[in-house]
N, C-alpha and C positions, 0 to 999 in steps of 0.2 A: 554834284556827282551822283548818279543814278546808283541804286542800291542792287546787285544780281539780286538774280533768287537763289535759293538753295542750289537747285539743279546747274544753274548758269554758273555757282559756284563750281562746280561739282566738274563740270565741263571745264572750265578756264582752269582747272588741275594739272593740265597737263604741261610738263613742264617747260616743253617749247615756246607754248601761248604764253607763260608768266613772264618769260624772256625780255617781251617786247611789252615792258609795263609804259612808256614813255614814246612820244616822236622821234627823237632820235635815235633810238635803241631800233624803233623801227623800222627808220632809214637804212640805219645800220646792216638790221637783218637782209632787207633788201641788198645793196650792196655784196653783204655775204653770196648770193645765187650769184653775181655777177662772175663771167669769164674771168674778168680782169683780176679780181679779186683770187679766186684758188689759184690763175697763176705766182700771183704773189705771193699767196701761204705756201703753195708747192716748192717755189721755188728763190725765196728771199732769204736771207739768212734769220732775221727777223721771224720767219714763218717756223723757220725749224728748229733757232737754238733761243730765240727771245734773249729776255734779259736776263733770265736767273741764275742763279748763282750757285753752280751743279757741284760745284768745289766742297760747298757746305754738305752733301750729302755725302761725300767719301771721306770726310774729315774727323777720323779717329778722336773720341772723347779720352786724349792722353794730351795732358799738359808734357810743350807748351803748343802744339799744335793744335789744340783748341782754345786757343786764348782769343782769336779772332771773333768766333761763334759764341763766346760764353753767354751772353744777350741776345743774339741774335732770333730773329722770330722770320720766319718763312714768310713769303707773300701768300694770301689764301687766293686760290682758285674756286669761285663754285659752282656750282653742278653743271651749268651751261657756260660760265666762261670758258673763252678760246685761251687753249696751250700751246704751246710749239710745238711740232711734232717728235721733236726727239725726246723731252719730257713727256708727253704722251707715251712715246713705247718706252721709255726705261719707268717710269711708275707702274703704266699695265705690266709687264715683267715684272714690278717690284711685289704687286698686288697678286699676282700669279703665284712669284715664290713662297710669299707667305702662308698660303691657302695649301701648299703642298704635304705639308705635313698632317694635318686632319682632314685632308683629300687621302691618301694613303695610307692609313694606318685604321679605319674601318674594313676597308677589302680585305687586308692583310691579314689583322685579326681574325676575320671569321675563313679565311681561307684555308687557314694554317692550324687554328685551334677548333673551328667547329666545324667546318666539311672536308676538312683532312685533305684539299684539292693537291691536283700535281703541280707544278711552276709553271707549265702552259698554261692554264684556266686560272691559276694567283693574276699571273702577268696582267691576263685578258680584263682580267677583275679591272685592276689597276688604271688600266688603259679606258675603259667602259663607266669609272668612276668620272676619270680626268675630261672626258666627255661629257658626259652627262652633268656634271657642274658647271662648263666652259654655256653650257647652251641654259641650263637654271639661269647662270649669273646676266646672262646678257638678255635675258627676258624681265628678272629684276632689275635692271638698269634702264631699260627702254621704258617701261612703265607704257603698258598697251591698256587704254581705253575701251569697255566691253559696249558697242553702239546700242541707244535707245536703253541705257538702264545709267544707273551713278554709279557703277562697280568698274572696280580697273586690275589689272594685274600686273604686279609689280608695284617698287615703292616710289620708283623714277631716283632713287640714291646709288649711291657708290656702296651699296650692300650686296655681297657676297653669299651665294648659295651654297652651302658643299652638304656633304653626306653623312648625315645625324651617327650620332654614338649612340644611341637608344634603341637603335635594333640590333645590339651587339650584346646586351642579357639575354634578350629573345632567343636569338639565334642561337647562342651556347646551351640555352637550356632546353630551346628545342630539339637540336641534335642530339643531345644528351638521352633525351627521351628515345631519340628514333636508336639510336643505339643498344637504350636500354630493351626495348622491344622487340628490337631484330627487325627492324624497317629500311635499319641503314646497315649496310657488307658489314662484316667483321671476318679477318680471316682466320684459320685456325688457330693461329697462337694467341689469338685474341688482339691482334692490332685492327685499328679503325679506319677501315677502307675510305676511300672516295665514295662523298656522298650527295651526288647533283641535284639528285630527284627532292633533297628536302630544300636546296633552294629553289628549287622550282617551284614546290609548295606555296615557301612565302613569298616567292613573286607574285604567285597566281592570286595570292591571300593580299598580297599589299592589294594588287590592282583592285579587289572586291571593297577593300576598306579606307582604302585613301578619299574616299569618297565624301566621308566624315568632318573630314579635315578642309575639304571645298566648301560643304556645305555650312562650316564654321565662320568662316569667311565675310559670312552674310551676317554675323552677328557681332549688335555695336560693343568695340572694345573695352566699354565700360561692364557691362555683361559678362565680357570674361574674366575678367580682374575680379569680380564679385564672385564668382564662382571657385575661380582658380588663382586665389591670392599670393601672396609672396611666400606665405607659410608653407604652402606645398608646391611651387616651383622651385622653391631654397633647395629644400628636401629633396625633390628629384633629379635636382644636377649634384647634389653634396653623395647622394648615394649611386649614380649613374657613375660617379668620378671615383668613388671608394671600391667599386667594385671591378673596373677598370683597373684600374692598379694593379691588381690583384696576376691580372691577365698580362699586362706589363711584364710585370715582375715575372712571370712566367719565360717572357721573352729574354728578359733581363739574363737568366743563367743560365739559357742557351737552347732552351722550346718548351712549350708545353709538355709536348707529347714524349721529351724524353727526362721527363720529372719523374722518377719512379718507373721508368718503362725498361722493356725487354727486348730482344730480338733486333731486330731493324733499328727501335729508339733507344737501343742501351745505351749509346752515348749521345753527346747533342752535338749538333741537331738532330744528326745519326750517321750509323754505324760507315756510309758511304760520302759521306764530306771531307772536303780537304785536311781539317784540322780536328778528327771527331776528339771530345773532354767530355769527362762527366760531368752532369746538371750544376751549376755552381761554382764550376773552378775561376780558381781567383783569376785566370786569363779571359775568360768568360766576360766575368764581371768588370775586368779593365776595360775590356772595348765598350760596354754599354756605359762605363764611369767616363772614357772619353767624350761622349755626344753628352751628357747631363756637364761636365762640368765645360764644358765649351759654349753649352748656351749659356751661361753664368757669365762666362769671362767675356763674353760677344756684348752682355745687356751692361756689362759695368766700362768696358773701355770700348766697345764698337762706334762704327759710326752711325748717322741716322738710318743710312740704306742697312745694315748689317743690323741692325736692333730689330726691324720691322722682321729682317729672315734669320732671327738668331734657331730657329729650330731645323729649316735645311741648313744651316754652316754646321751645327753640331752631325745632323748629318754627314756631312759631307767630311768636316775632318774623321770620323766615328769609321767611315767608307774606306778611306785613305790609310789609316793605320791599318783596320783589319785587312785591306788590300796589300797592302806593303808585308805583313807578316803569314801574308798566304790561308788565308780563312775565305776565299772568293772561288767562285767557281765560273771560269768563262762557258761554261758548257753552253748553259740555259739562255743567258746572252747573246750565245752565236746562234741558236736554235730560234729565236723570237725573230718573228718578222718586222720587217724594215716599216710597211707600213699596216696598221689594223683598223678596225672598225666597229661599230656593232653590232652585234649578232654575227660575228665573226664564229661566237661560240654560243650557242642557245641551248636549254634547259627544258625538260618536259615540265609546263605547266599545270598546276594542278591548286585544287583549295581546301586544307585542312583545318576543321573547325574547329580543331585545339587551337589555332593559330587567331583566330576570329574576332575573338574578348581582347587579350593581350593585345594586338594590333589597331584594335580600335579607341583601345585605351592609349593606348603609344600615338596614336595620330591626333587624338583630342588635349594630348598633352606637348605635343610638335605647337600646334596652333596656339597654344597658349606664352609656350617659352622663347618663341621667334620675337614677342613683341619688345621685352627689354632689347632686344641686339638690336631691333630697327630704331627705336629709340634714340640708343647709342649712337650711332649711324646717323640721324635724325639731328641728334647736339650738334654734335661735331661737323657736320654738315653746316651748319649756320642756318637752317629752315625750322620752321615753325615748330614745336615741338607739344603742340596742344592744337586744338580747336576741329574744321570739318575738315580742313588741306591732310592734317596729321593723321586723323582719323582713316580718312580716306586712304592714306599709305599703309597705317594699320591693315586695315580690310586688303588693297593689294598686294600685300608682304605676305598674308596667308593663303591668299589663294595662291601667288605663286610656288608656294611652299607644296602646295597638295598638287599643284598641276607637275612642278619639279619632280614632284615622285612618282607622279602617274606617269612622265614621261621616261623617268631612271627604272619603273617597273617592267616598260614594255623595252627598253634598251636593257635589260640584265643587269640594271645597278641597283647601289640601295636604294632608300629613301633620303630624300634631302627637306635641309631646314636653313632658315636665314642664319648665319654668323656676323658674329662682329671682331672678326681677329685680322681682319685688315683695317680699322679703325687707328691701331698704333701707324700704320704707311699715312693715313687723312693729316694724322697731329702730329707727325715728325715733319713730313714734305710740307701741308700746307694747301695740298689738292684733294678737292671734292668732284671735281667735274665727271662727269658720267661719259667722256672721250677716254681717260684712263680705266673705268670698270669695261667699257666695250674692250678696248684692245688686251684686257687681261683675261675675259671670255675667249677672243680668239689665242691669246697663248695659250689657254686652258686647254681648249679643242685641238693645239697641235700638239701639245707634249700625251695627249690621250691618242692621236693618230698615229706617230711614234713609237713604234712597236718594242722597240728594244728599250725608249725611257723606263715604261710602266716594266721590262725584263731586267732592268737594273733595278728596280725595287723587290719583284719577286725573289733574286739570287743574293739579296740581301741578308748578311745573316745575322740568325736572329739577336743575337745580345745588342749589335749596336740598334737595332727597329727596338727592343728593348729598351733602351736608356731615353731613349725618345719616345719611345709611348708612356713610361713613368713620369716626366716631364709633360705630357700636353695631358695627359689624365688627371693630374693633380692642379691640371688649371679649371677644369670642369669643376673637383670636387672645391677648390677656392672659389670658386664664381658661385658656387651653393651658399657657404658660411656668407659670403658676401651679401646676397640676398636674403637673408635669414639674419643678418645684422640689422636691416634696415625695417626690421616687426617688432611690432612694442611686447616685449617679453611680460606678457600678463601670463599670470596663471593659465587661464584659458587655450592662451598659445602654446605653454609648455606642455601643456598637458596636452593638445593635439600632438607637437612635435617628438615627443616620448612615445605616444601612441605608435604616431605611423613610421617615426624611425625606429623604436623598438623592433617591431616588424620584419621591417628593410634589413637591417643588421643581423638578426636572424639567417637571410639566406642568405647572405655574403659570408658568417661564419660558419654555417651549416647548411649546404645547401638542398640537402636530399630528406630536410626534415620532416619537411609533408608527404611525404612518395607513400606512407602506407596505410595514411587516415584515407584516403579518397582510392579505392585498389579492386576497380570494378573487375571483375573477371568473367564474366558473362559475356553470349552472343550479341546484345543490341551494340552495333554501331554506335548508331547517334550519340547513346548515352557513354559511350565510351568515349569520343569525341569532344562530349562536354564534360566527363569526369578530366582528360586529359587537356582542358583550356584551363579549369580550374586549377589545374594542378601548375600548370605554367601561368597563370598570373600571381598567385599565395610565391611561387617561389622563384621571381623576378621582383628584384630588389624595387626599382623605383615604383615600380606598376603598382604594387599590393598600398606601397607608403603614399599613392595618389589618388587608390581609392579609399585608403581608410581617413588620409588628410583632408578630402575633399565634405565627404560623409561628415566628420565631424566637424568640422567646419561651419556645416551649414545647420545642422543640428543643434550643438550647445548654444546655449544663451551668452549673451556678452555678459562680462561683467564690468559696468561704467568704473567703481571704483579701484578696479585692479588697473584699467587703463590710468587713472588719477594717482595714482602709485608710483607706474614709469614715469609719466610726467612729469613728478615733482624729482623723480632720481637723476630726468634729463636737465629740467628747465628751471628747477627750484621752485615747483610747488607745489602747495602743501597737501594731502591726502583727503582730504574735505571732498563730496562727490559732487561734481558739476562746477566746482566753484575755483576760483585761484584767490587763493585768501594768503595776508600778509602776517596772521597772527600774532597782532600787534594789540597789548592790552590795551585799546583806546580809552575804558571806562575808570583803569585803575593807574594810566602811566600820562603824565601829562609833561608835554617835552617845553623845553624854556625857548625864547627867541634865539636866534643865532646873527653872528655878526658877519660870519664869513661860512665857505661851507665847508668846513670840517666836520666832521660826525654825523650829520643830516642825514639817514635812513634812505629820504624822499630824495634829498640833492643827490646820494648815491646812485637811487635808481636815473635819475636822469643823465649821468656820465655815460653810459652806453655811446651817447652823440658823439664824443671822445676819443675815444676806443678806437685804435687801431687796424682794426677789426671789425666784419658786417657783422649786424644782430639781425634774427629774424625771429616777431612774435607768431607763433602758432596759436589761436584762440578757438577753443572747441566750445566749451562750455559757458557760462556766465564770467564776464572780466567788470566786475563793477569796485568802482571807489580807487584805489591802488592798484585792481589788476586791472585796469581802464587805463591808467596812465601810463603804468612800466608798456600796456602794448602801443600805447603813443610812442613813448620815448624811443624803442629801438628804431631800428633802420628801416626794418621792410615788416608789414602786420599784415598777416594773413588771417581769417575767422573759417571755419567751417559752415554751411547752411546751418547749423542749431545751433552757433555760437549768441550770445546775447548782451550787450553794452548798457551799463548804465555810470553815470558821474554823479552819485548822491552826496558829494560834499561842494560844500558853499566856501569858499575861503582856507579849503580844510585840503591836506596832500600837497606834494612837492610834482607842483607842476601840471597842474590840471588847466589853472587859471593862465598860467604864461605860455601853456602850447598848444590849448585848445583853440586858440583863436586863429592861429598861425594854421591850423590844418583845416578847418570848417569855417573860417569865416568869424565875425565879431554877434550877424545874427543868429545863427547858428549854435555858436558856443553859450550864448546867453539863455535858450532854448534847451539846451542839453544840459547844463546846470541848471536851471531856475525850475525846470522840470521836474528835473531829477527821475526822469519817465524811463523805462527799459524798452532800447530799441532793438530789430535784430540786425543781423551783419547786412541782410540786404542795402537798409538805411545807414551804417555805417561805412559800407563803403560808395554808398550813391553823395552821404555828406563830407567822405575825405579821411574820415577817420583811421579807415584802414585801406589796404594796398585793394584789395577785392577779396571777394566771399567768393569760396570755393563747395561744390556738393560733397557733402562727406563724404561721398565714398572713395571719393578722387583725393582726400584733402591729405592723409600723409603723401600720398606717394606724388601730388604736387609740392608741399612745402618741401621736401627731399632733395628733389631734381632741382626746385627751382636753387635754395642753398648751394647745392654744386656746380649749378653753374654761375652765377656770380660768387663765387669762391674760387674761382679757375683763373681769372684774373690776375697779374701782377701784384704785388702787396704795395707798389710804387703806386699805380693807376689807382686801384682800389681808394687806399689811402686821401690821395691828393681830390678825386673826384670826391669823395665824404666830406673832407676838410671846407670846399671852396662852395660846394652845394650849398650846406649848413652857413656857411658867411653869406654868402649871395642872397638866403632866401629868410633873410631877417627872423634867426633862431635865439633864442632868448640867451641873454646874457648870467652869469653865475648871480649880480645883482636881481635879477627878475627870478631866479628861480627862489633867490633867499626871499623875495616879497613875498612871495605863493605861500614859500614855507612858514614863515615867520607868522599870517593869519591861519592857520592848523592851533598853533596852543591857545591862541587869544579868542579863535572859534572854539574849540573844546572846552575854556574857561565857562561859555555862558550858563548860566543856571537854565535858560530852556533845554539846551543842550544836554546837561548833565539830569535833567524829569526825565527827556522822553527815550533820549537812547535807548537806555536799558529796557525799556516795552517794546521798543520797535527788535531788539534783540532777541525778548521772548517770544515775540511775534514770530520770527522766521529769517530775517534780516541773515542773509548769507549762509544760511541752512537748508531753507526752504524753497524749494525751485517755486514751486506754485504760485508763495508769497511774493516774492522777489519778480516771479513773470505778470503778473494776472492787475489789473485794475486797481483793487484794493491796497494792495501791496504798496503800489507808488504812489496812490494818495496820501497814505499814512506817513511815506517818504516826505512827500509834499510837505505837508501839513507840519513834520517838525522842523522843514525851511521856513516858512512862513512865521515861526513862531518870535525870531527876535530878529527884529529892522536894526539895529545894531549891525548880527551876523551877513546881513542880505548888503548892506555898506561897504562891507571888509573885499568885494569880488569888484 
């Protein structure tokens, strides 16, 4: 079979072409154009309701009417299999619903809290969001091929675009400014007029900057990751989400704007609503406690369709009570037209270069945090999740990200970024096909067409948009911890992430802290322009903790042995730098035969095979003698590029001699022994030894992903496939491990053995990286094998 080339890779990407891997498939396709054929899908039952089994998805997780489903596992659809068409539209609807809630709760946000809009222009928001995602998402699904280069846009997944939460610091604090300056209406009594002109600003300022974020597009995903690591993506969705809340809870007791306010906002929402209360009353707060504790009771007894949309049903009962006890206002409903569009309502554009920094840092960190959701997306999906295919979806995941915003900039929306919160719809249902992402793109585009949907969320009021935006905010700031659990907690790390959260927490608890170090008061423009970007990045929470994260980052030195720390805190081993040592007295402790394996140290380590449970060795550093064989013995051995192998005992260790042969071969293992030569992981995973060698840069955050996903598995399957592998594939018996073992004391006994150790230990022997890597070093190894034909017998 002919090998492509890179580019013919590159090209055969596309996900139609992959389709037709086979003859038959081929046929198939064919077939598919056929007249005869869409009659049939059109119109067979077959075509529209297929076999599945739709009962499972409305079927409430309350015993006992979930006794049928307690096992049951969905059939998977992927990306190109054919659905029925009536699964087609109730998944896209189902993929629709779910996206509604962090579709609407950006516009809302800044409509209400930072440019004080009236219900017409919230609505429009609303409606120009639901759009402008409808057409992102089905550009990311299509995955469009850019001609004559290797670049594509789009991932070709069942990944969802919607409208970033990270220009919702910006926007608070930049209105904040225009207000403070008198750029934005204030009327006499000091209430905060409508203020268009500052989103036109940062439309005008996205469309200059989004630019950034295309041109990122073009750089290999490994590059980013190096740059922009886990340390400070953690950080800026953990403090994107904390400072969220905040605005939430704002919502929560009945508006921002009548927390402390006067006149028109002396009560909430204000003084001309149905039901006006002061900020906080406990009625308030009931309705926003009805949508939080609904999505609670949805995710514990809902059914699979009801789990995926547990944030509209809390919705929606949150709607229902507050409508039922008169907190609704049909006014603004009957007023909102039947059908809208975009640029139904437009904004005087313009570019402020307070806005400039902040936004270009904001789009250089979009391109960054898109990549774990397509990932995710990516797993779950059942396609590749490494190599040039993945990569390559990488690269069109961000460009469609920055073309998504350049097209929501010139449509009057926000900025948009890939999510993965339609990922729970992929692993409840079972479907990945990219026929359900298209048709949830076209419900997108209609409920944004729609005029009075997007006027039912504007005349929403606010405590129950409250209880729901405390609820999807605090999943931002968990998906931060989340990502910040998966970084080896060295000193190093701590000390960036104190740094640049330090910082961050700063303007979430005070936000006006910087407003009088930087307080230019002079005629120059510009410089006033750039005192006032300044002042909005230091006091936008993520922004500041992404340039200080990043900075340090790349600055501080690593320190090997504080990684050798976690290590041993994760994996049991020892603090020694570079080395995985067993510190086991071998010069002063000499073990007797054993009969059976009771007690065996060595027979220990080899029980892993056992285990109920995967093991996975991680080998970064040198694994020689004991740590050479515990990374045999587990399930799965992964090494880094500078990881280093050697087996400098002859008859000596539980398990060198009974399982080296079984994974390398009889020539092979005799060579690795008899040698006793250090080889690096390239040769140990080209001899068997370990699963493959990974580039360090990549190598946590491969061993990671790879761990969860074969831990995603059944504990039945898992189990059973370990069990019958290891019989099948002639794994040594408890009597062969006790051989292996049993020569260890009778090798340790020898008198050569017992001269030279101790030199070969003052030498460097497991201390010394140089000794242990370099030529000399393994002769000397050598040469105390050699010493007793006896010990060379015993293997």
């Amino acid at each position: 079979m002919d090998t492509p080339s890179s580019s013919e890779k590159l090209g055969q990407e596309q996900d139609v072409v992959q389709s037709a891997s086979s003859s038959s498939e081929g046929v198939d396709k064919l077939e598919k154009k056929s007249w005869a054929y869409l009659k049939h899908y059109f119109t067979s039952r077959e075509g529209w309701i297929g076999d599945y089994d739709y009962v499972y998805l409305i079927t409430p997780n309350i015993w006992p009417l979930n006794r049928r489903y307690k096992d049951y596992v969905a059939p998977f659809y992927g990306l190109n299999d054919e659905i029925p068409i009536f699964l087609t539209l109730l998944l896209g609807l189902q993929h629709a619903l779910t996206m509604i809630g962090s579709i609407v709760s950006p516009p809302l946000a800044i409509a209400g809290g930072a440019f004080n809009f009236d219900p017409t222009i919230t609505q429009y928001l609303v409606s120009a969001a639901f759009i402008t995602t409808g057409i992102a998402t089905a550009l990311q699904v299509t995955r469009v091929h850019i001609a004559k280069t290797p670049f594509f846009i789009g991932t070709g997944l069942l990944s969802v675009v919607g409208p970033t939460f990270d220009i919702l610091p910006i926007a608070f604090n930049y209105t904040s400014m225009r207000y403070a300056n008198g750029t934005c209406p204030t009327a006499a009594d000091g209430t905060q007029l409508p203020c268009p002109d500052a989103w036109g600003a940062i439309l005008g300022s996205m469309l200059c900057t989004v630019w950034i974020q295309i041109a990122m597009s073009m750089v290999p995903p490994k590059t980013l990751n190096r740059i922009f690591p886990k340390i400070v993506t953690g950080s800026l969705l953990l403090l994107v989400g904390v400072y969220l809340i905040n605005s939430g809870m704002q919502n929560w007791g009945g508006s921002s704007n009548c927390n402390g306010g006067d006149g028109f906002y002396a009560l909430c929402p204000n003084i001309a609503a149905p039901k006006p209360l002061p900020w906080g009353d406990p009625k308030l707060i009931g309705l926003g406690f009805s949508v939080f504790v609904t999505v609670i009771i949805v995710e514990q007894f809902g059914s699979p369709l009801m789990k995926s949309a547990s944030i509209i049903l809390g919705l929606a009962v949150g709607c229902a009570i507050s409508g039922a006890t008169g907190y609704w206002s049909r006014e603004n409903i009957d007023a909102a037209p039947a059908i809208t569009f975009l640029w139904v309502h437009t904004f005087k554009l313009s570019v402020d270069g307070a806005l400039i920094l902040p936004l270009l840092i904001m789009f250089i960190c979009e391109a960054v945090s898109c990549m774990p959701d397509i990932l995710a997306t990516a797993e779950i999906s059942n396609v590749d999740i490494e190599g040039t295919q993945f990569n390559s979806r990488i690269q069109g995941g961000i460009l469609c990200d920055g073309l998504g915003s350049l097209i929501s900039a010139f449509g009057t929306g926000l900025p948009m970024v890939s999510q993965a919160g339609n990922n729970g719809v992929i692993s409840l249902t079972g479907c990945a096909s990219r026929r359900a992402g298209w048709c949830a793109s076209g419900f997108l585009v209609l409920m944004g067409m729609f005029g009075k949907f997007g006027a039912v969320f504007g005349s929403m009021p606010p405590s129950v948009l409250g209880g729901m935006q405390v609820f999807l905010y605090s999943t931002i700031a968990v998906a931060g911890i989340r990502v910040l659990g998966l970084i080896a907690w060295t000193r190093r790390n701590r000390f960036i992430l104190t740094a640049s959260l330090g910082i961050g927490f700063i303007d979430i608890v005070q936000p006006t802290w910087f407003n009088q170090i930087l307080d230019y008061s002079g005629s120059n423009v510009h410089l006033q322009g750039f005192e006032q970007g300044i002042n909005l990045i230091v006091e936008t929470p993520f922004i500041v903790a992404a340039v200080i994260g990043v900075f340090l980052n790349l600055v501080l030195p690593r320190d090997r042995s504080e990684m050798d720390n976690v290590a041993r805190d994760l994996a049991g081993r020892p603090a020694v730098q570079d080395f995985w040592i067993a510190h086991w007295d071998i010069l002063n402790s000499i073990p007797t035969n054993l009969t059976s394996d009771d007690g065996a140290y060595w027979v220990n380590i080899t029980r892993p095979a056992n285990l109920p449970v995967l093991t996975v060795a991680a080998v970064r550093g040198i694994a020689s003698g004991g740590g050479a064989e515990l990374a045999a013995a587990l399930d799965f051995s992964f090494a880094s590029d500078k990881a280093t192998f050697s087996q400098t005992e002859v008859g000596i260790g539980g398990g060198a001699l009974a399982l080296l042969a079984l994974k390398v071969g009889q020539n092979r293992a005799l060579e690795i022994v008899l040698s006793a030569d250090a080889f690096d992981a390239a040769t140990a995973a080209q001899y068997g030894l370990i699963n493959r060698m990974i580039p360090d840069a990549e190598f946590e955050y491969f061993v990671d992903r790879f761990a969860r996903r074969v831990s995603s598995w059944d504990h039945y399957g898992i189990t059973t496939a370990k069990k019958l592998i290891n019989k099948n594939s002639g794994f040594p018996t408890v009597a062969q491990w006790l051989e292996t073992w049993n020569a260890f004391p009778e090798g340790q006994a020898q008198p050569a053995f017992q001269a030279r150790y101790p030199e070969l230990i003052k030498a460097g022997v497991q201390t010394n990286v140089s000794f242990e890597r370099d030529d000399c070093g393994a002769l000397q190894i050598c040469q105390y094998h050699s010493l007793s034909k006896d010990l060379l017998n015993l293997v």
